[in-house]
C-alpha positions in Angstrom: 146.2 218.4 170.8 143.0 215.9 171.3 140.9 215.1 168.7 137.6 216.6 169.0 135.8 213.4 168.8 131.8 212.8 170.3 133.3 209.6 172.0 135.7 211.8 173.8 133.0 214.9 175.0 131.9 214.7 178.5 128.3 215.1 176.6 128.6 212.2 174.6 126.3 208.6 175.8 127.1 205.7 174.2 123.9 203.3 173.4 125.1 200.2 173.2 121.6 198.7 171.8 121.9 200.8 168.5 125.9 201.0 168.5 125.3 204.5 168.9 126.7 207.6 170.3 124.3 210.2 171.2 124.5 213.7 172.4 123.1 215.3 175.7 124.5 218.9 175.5 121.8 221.2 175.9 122.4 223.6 173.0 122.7 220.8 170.5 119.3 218.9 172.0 117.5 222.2 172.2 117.1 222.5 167.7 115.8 219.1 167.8 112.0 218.6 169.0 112.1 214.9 168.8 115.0 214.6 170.9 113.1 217.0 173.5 109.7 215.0 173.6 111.8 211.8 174.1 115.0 211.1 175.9 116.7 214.2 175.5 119.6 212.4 173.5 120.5 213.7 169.9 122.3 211.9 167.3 126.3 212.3 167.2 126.6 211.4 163.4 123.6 213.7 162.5 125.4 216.7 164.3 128.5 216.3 163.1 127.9 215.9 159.7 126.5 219.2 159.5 128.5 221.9 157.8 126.7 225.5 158.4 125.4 227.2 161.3 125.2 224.2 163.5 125.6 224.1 167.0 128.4 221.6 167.2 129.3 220.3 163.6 132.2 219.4 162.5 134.7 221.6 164.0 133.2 220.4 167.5 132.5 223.8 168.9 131.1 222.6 172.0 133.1 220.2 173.0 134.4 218.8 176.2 136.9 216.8 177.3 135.3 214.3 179.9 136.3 215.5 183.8 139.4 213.5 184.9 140.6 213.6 181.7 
């Protein structure tokens, strides 16, 4: 069984200014209005560590392993 990390989700990019990964998946991106009005790219660590009724949170419930994988 993989881990069900953001580095390893095909909707993961990595900004390697900030030394951090952000998320692109359209579900998660869609609650944030920030992340709409700018890049489209919401933050990994701010997903995950939420607990109820999040799109993704912890358990990773829209991840995706990265094609070719």
């Amino acid at each position: 069984m993989i881990a069900k990390t953001c580095r390893t989700c095909k909707f993961q990019r990595h900004d390697i200014a900030e030394y951090k990964i952000g998320c692109i998946n359209p579900i998660v991106v869609s609650g944030d209005s920030e992340a709409l009005a700018r890049s489209g790219v919401y933050s990994c660590f701010l997903e995950r560590s939420k607990t109820w009724f999040a799109a993704c949170g912890k358990a990773g419930k829209l991840w995706e392993p990265i094609d070719g994988s």
